[in-house]
C-alpha positions as CSV (number, residue, x, y, z in Angstrom):
1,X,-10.3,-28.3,7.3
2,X,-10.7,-31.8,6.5
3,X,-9.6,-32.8,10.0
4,X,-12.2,-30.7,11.5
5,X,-15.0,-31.9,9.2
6,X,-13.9,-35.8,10.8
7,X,-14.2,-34.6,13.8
8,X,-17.4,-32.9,13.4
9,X,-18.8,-36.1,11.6
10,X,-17.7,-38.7,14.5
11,X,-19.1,-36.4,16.7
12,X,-22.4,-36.0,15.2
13,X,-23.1,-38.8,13.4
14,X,-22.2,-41.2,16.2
15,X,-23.3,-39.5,18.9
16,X,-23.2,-43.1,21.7
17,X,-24.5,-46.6,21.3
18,X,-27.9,-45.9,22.4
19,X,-28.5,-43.0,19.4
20,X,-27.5,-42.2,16.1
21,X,-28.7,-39.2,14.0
22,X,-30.4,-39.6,10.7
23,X,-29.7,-37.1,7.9
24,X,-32.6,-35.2,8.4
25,X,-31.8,-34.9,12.0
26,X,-28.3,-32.8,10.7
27,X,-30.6,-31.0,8.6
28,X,-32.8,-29.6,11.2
29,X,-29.9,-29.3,13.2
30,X,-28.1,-26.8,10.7
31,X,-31.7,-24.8,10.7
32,X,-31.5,-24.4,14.5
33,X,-27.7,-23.3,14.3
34,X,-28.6,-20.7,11.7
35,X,-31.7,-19.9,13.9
36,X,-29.2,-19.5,16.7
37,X,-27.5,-16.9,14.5
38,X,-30.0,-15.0,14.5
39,X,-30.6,-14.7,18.2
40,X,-27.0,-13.7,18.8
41,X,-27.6,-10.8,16.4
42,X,-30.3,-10.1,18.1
43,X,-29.0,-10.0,21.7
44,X,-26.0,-7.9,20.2
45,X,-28.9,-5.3,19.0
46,X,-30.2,-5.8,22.7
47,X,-27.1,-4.6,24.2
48,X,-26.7,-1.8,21.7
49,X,-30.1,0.0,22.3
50,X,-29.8,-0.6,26.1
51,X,-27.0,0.1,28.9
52,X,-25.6,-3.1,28.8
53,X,-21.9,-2.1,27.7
54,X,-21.9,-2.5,24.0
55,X,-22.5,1.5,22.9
56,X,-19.9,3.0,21.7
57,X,-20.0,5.8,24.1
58,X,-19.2,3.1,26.9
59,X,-16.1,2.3,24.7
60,X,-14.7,5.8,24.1
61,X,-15.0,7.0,28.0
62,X,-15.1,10.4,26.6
63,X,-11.7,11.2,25.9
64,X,-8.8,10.0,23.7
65,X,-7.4,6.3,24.7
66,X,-4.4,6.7,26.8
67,X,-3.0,3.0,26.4
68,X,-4.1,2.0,22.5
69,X,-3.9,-1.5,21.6
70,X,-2.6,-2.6,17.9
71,X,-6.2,-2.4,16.3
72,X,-6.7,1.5,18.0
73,X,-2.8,2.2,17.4
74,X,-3.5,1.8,13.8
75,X,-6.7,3.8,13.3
76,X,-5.0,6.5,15.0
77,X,-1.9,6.8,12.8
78,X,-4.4,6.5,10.1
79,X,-7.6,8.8,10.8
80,X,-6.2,10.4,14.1
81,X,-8.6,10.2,17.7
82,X,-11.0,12.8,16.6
83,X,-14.0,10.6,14.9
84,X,-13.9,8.5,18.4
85,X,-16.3,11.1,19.9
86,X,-18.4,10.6,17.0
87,X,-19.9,7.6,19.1
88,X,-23.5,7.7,18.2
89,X,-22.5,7.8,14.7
90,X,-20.3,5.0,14.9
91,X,-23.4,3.0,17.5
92,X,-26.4,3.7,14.6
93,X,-24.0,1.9,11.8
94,X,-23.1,-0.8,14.0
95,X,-26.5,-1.2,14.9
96,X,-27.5,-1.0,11.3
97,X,-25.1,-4.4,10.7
98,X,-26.5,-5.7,13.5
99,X,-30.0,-5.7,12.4
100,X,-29.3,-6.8,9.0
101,X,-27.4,-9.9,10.3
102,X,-30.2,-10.9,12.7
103,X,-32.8,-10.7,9.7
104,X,-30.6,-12.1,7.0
105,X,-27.8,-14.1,8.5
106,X,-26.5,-15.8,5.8
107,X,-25.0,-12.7,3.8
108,X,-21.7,-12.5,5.2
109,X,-21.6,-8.7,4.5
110,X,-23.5,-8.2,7.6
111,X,-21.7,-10.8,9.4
112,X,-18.5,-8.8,8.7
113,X,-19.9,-5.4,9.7
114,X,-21.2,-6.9,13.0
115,X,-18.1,-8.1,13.7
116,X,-16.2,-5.3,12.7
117,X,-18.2,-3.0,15.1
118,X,-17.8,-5.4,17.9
119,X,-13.8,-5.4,17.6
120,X,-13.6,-2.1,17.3
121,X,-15.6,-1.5,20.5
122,X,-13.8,-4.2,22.3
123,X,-10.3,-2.6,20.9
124,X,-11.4,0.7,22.4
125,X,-12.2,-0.3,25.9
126,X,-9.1,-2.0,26.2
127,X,-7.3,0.6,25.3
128,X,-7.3,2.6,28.9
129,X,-4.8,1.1,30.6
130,X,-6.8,-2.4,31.8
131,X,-8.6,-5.1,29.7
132,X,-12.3,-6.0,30.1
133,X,-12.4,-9.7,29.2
134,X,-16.3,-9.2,29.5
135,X,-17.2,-8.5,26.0
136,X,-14.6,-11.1,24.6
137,X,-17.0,-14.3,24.7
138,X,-19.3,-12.3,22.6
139,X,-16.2,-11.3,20.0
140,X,-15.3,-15.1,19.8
141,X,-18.6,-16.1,18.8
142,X,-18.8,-13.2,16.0
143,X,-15.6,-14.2,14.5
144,X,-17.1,-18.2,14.2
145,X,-20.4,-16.9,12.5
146,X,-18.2,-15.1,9.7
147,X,-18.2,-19.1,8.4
148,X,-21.5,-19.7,8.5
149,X,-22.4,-20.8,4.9
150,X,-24.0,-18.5,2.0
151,X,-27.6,-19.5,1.0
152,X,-28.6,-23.1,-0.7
153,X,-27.9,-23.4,-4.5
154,X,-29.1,-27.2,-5.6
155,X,-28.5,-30.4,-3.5
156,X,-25.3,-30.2,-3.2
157,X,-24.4,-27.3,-1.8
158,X,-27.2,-27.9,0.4
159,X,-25.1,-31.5,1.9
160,X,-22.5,-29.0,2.0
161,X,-23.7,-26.6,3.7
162,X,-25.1,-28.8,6.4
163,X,-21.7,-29.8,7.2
164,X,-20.7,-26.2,6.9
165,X,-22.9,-25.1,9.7
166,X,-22.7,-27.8,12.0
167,X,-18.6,-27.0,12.0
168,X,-19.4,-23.3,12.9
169,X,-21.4,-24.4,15.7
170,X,-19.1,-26.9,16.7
171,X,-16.5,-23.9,16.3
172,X,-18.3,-21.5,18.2
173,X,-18.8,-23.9,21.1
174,X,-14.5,-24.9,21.3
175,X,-14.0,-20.7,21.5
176,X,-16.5,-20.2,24.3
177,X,-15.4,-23.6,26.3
178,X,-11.2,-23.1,25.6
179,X,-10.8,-20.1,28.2
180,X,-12.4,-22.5,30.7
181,X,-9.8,-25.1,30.4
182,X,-7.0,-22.8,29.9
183,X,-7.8,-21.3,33.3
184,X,-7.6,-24.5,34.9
185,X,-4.7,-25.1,33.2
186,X,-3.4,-21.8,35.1
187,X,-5.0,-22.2,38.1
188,X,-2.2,-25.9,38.1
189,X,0.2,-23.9,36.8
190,X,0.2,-20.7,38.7
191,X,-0.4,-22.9,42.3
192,X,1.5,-25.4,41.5
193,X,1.7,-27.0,45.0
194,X,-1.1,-25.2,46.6
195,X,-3.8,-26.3,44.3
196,X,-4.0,-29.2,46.6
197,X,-3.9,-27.3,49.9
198,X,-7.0,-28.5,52.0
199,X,-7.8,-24.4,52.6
200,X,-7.0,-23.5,49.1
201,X,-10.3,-21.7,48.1
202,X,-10.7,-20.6,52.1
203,X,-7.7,-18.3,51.3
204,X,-8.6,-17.1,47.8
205,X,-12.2,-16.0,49.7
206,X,-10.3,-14.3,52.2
207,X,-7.9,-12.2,49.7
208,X,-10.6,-11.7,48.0
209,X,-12.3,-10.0,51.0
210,X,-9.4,-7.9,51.7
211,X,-9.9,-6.7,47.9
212,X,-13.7,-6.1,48.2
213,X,-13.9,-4.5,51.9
214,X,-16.4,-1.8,51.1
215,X,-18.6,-4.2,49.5
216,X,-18.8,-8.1,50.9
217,X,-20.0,-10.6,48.2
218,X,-23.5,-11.9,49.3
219,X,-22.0,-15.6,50.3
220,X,-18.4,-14.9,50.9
221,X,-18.9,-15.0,54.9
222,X,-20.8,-18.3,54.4
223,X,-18.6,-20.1,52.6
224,X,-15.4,-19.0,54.2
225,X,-16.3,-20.5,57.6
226,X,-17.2,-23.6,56.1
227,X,-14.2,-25.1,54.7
228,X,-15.4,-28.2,53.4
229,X,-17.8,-25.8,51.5
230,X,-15.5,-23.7,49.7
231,X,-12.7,-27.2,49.2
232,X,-15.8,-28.6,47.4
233,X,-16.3,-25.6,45.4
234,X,-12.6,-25.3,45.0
235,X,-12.4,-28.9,43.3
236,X,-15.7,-29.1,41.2
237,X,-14.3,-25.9,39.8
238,X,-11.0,-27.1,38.8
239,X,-12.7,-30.6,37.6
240,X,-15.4,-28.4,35.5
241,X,-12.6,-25.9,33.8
242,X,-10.0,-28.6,32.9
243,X,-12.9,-30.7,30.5
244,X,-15.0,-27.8,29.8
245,X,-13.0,-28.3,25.9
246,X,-13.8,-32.0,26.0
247,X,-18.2,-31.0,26.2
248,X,-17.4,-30.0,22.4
249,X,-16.7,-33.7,21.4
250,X,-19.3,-35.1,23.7
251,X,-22.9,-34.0,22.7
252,X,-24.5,-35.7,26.0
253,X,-22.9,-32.5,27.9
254,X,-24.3,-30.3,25.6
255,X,-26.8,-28.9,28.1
256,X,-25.6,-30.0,31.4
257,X,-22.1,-28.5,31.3
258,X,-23.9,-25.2,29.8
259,X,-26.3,-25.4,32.8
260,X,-23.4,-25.7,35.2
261,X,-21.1,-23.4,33.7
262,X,-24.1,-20.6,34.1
263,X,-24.7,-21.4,37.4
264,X,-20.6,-21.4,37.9
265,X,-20.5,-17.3,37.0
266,X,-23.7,-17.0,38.9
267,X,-22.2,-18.3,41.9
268,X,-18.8,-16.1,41.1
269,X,-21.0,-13.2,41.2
270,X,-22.4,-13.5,44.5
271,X,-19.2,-15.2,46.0
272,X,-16.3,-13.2,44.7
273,X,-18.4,-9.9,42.7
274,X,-16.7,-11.8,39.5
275,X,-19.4,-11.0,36.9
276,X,-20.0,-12.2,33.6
277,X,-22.8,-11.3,32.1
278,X,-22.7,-12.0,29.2
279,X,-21.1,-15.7,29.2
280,X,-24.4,-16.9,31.0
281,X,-26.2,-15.7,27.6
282,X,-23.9,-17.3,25.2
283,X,-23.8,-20.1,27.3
284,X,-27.2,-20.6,27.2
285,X,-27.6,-20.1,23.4
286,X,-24.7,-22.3,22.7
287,X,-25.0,-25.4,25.0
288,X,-28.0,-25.5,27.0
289,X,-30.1,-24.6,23.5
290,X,-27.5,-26.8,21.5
291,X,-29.0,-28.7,18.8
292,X,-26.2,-30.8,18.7
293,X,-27.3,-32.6,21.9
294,X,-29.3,-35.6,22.2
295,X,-32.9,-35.0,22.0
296,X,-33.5,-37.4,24.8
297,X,-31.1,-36.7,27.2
298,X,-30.2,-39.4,29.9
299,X,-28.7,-39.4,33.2
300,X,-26.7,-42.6,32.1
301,X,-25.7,-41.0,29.1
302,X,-24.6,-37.8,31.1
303,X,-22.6,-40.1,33.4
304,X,-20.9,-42.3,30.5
305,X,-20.0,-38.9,28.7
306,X,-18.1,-37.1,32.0
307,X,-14.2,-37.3,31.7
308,X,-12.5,-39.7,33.9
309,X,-15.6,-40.5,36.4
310,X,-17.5,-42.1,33.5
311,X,-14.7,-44.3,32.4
312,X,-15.7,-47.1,34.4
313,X,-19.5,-47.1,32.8
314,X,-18.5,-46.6,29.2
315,X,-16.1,-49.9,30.1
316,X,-19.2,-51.5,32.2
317,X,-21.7,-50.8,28.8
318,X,-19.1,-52.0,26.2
319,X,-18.8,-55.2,28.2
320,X,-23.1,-55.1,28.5
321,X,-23.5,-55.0,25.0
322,X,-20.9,-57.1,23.9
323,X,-22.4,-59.7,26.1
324,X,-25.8,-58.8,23.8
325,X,-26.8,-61.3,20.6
326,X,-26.1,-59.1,17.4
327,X,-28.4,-58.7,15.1
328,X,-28.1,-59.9,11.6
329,X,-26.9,-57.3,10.0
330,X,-28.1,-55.6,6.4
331,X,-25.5,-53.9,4.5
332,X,-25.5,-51.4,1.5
333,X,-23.0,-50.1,-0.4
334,X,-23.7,-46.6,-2.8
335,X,-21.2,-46.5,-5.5
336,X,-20.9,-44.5,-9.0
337,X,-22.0,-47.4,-11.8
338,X,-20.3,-45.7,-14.6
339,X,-16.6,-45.8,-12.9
340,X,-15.0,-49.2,-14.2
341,X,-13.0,-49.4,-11.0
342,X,-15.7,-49.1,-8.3
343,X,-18.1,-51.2,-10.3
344,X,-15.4,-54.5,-10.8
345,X,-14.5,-53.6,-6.9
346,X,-18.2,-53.8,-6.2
347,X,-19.0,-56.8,-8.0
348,X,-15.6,-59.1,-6.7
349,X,-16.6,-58.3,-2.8
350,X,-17.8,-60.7,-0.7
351,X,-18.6,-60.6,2.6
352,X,-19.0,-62.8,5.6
353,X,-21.5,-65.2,6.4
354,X,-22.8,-63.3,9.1
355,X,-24.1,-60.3,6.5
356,X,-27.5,-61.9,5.9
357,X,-27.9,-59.5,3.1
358,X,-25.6,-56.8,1.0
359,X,-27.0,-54.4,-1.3
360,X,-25.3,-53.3,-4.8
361,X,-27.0,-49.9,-5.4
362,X,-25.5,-47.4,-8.0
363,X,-26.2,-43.7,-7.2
364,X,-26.9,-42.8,-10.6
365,X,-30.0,-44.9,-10.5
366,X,-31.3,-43.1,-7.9
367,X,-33.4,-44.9,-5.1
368,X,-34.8,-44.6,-1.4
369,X,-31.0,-45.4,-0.3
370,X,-29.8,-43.0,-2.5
371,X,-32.2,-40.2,-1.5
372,X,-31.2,-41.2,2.1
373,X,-27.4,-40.1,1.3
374,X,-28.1,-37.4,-0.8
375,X,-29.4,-35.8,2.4
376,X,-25.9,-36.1,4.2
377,X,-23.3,-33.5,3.9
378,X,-21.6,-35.8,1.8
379,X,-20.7,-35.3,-2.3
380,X,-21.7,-38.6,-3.8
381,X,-18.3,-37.2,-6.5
382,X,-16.1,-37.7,-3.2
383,X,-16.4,-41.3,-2.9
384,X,-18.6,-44.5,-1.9
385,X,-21.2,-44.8,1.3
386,X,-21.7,-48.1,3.1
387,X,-24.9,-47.9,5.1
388,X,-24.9,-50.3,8.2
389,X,-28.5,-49.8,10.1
390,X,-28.6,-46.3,10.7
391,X,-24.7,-45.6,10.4
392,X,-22.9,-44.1,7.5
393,X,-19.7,-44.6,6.7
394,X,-18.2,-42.7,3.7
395,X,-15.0,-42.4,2.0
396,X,-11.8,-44.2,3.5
397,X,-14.0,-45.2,6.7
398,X,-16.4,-47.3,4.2
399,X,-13.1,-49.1,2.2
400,X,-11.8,-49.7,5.8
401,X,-15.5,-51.2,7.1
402,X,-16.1,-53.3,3.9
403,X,-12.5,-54.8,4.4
404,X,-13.2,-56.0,8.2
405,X,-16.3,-57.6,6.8
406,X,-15.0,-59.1,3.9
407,X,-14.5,-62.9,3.0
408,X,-10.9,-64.3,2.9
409,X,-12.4,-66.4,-0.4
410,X,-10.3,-65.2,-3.3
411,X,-7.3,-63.6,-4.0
412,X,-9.6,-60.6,-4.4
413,X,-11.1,-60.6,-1.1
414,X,-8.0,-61.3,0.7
415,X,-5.9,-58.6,-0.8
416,X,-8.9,-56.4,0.1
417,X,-8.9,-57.4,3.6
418,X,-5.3,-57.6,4.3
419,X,-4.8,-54.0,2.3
420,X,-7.2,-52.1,3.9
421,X,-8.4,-53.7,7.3
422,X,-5.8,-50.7,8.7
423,X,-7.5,-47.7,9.0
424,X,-4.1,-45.7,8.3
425,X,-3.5,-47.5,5.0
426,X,-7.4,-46.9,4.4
427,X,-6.9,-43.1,4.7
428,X,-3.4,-43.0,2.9
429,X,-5.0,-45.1,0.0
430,X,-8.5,-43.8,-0.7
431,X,-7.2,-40.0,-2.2
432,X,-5.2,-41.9,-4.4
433,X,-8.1,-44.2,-5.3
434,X,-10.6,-41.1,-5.8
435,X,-7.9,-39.4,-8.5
436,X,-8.3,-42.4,-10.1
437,X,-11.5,-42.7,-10.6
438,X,-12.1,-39.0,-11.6
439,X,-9.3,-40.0,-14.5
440,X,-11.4,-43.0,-15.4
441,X,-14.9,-41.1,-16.2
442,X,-12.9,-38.2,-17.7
443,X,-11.8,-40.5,-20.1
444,X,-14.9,-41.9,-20.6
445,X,-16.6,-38.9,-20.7
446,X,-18.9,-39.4,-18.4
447,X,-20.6,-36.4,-15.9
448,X,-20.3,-36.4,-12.3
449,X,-23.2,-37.8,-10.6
450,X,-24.9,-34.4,-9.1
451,X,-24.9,-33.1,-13.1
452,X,-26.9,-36.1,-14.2
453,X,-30.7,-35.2,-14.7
């Protein structure tokens, strides 16, 4: 869990050279996700009430399954197949769930009984003998929102809960974008040599013609007798399915790998009469509406962020603004007053000329700096914040920071430097460092920072 929360935090927090997001910008952020939430819930009462696929009639087929998965396997030793035909029954509570999460999505309760309808009906239509990999995307995407955090009690689980929802959405996202990438993974795999045939897609169009004689998908023809079409088609598609995992990690891609990926199933529709529905919704609830994305999105950005063609720009603006004059920087370090060990660390640093000016503040005497890292999904009880511009850097990332900026004056200083200018010995170090300073105000007797009026 930790891992994940890094991620999550180098993702969001450093989002590209050009932007960084400001606390209150996670903030809003974690109220669109849970806003999000809702809309699922609220598509999934959509598909209920209509004759999209997600009754429970449309699962049962009418008669007992003849092929039951583990899920169905288990009922059915348990209860027995008669209740299935009790369909409408089982529809109105799932419904019930469903409208409860929609208006009141952080009581997991609902959550649960959302998702419990949803794999039940998706257990039951795979149970005839064939699987319907339709209705998984929507599954996936239940399963993530059972970790959407419980309401806000006090600051701190409010920081918490930021962080909490921003790795749900970042969750949700990896489970709708990993069957893309595992089917170009396949697509390699399976075709091994043929992948790279120069009428590779012109052949998959014209099986797939033989499959669909009675009905001919709308472009099919056109794109068959154009070659270069379909190899284009053929290559974008692989390039698009192999990094679809990657648009997780890179916010830029947010909405122009969700826009592409819906017009991708659009054009499988009328191509190959491949339909999926329902991806194109989640897709666009997910990526294109992510608010995980840059709110200024940039075609240079876009291009930076693509895997392996924007290599050479990321290298070409690295070496742009390295070239730039830096600015003098302003540096200020958050750190618990009371603990005898972060306030002698505090006091002994020193750091390079080139700091034009670095800040002492303790968080328990509060302060505009202080309010500003309150509002990050950061305990204040889990370590020390160095605030660099608009970057945060907390924990082992702010011991490693201070030491590359550190003065080699002193013994101090350049044990400091030497120690923990290695990010590895940084990460090893700092738990350790953390136990003991928890020991330190036990002994003292002194509350943790959050408790303090």
């Amino acid at each position: 869990m930790s891992r994940t929360t890094r991620w999550v935090r180098k993702s969001l927090l450093q989002v590209g050279e050009a932007e960084r997001r400001s606390p209150a910008d996670l903030a809003r952020a974690a109220a669109d996700i849970v806003l999000l939430s809702r809309f699922y819930y609220l598509f999934l009462v959509f598909n209920m009430l209509g004759t999209l696929g997600l009754q429970f009639g449309w699962a049962y087929m009418g008669r007992p399954p003849t092929a039951p998965i583990w899920l169905i396997k288990a009922l059915q030793q348990l209860t027995g197949t008669g209740w299935f035909a009790n369909d409408n029954a089982v529809t109105v509570v799932g419904l019930l769930f469903a409208i409860a999460a929609a208006s009141f999505p952080r009581f997991l309760v609902w959550r649960l009984g959302s998702f419990g309808y949803l794999l039940l009906h998706v257990a039951l239509s795979n149970s005839y003998g064939s699987i319907n990999h339709g209705y998984h995307v929507m599954l996936f995407i239940g399963f993530a929102l059972l970790f959407l955090p419980g309401r806000d009690q006090g600051r701190r689980m409010a920081r918490k809960n930021v962080l909490s929802c921003l790795t749900v959405f970042w969750f949700a996202q990896g489970l709708i974008l990993l069957p893309y990438t595992l089917s170009g993974f396949w697509k390699i795999w399976h075709g091994r040599l043929e992948v790279f045939s120069p009428d590779a897609m012109t052949r998959i169009l014209l099986d797939r013609a033989l499959l669909e004689a009675d009905n001919i998908p709308f472009l099919l023809p056109f794109v068959a007798q154009h070659n270069w079409l379909a190899q284009s088609m053929w290559w974008l598609t692989l390039y698009i399915e192999l990094f679809a995992l990657l648009v997780v990690f890179r916010p830029h891609l947010h909405r122009p790998f969700g826009i592409v990926l819906m017009l991708f199933h659009i054009t499988s529709d009328l191509l190959m009469n491949i339909s999926f529905s329902l991806n194109i919704i989640m897709l666009g609830l997910f990526l294109v509406l992510s608010p995980l994305a840059p709110t200024r999105s940039s075609l240079s950005g876009v291009i930076r962020s693509l895997p392996i063609i924007g290599m050479p720009f990321r290298v070409a603006k690295r070496r742009q603004l390295s070239l730039q004059p830096r600015e003098p920087r302003h540096v200020w370090l958050v750190y618990d007053g009371e603990c005898p060990m972060c306030n002698n660390y505090a006091q002994y640093l020193r750091l390079k000329q080139s700091v034009q000016e670095f800040v002492l503040v303790n968080a328990r005497q509060g302060g505009p700096v202080v309010d500003e890292v309150r509002q990050l999904p950061h305990d204040l009880n889990d370590g020390m914040v160095v605030k660099i511009g608009d970057r945060y850097f907390v924990g082992h990332e702010a011991l490693h920071v201070l030491a590359l900026l550190s003065t080699d004056r002193g013994a101090f200083n350049k044990f400091n430097r030497l120690a923990f200018s290695s990010p590895l010995i940084s990460r090893v170090t700092y738990p350790m460092l953390k136990f003991a300073r928890s020991v330190l105000l036990r002994l003292k007797g002194v509350a943790p920072i959050d408790d303090e009026g």
